[in-house]
N, C-alpha and C positions, 0 to 999 in steps of 0.2 A: 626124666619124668615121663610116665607112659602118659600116651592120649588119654585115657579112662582117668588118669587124674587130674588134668588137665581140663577135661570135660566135666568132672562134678566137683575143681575147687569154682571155674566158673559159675556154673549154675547156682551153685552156695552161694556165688557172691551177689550175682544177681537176683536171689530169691532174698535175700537179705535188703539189698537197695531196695527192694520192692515192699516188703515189709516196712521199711524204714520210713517211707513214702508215705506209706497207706500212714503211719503210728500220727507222721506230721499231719497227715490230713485230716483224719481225725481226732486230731488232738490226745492221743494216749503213748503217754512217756512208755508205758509198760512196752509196748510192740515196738515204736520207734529205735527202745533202749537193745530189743530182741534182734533187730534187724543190724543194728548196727555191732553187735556182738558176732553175729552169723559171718557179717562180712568182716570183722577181724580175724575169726578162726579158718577164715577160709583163705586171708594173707598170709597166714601163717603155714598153713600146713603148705600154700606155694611157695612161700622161702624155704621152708621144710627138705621142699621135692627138688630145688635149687640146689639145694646144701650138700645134698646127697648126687646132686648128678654130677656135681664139682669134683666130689670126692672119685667117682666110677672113671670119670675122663686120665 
């Protein structure tokens, strides 16, 4: 897994908890629901980058 993905599944993930945050704090399912999707796509695509570094070794 290169650095450069490394560094924007992070960011995703935390742009997401962030979102997820604000949704709760303001009480809106829509964003909450947004943020909390951000940060599954962004587990994914690093099991993704796991899967494939497995395979290279």
């Amino acid at each position: 897994m290169g650095i450069d993905d490394k560094i924007d599944n992070a960011s995703e993930n935390a742009a997401g908890k962030i979102k997820e945050g604000l949704g709760r704090a303001t009480d809106d399912e829509r964003i909450e629901a947004e943020g909390r999707n951000e940060q599954a796509n962004a587990n994914l695509k690093q099991a993704g980058e796991k899967v494939k570094d497995a395979f290279k070794s």
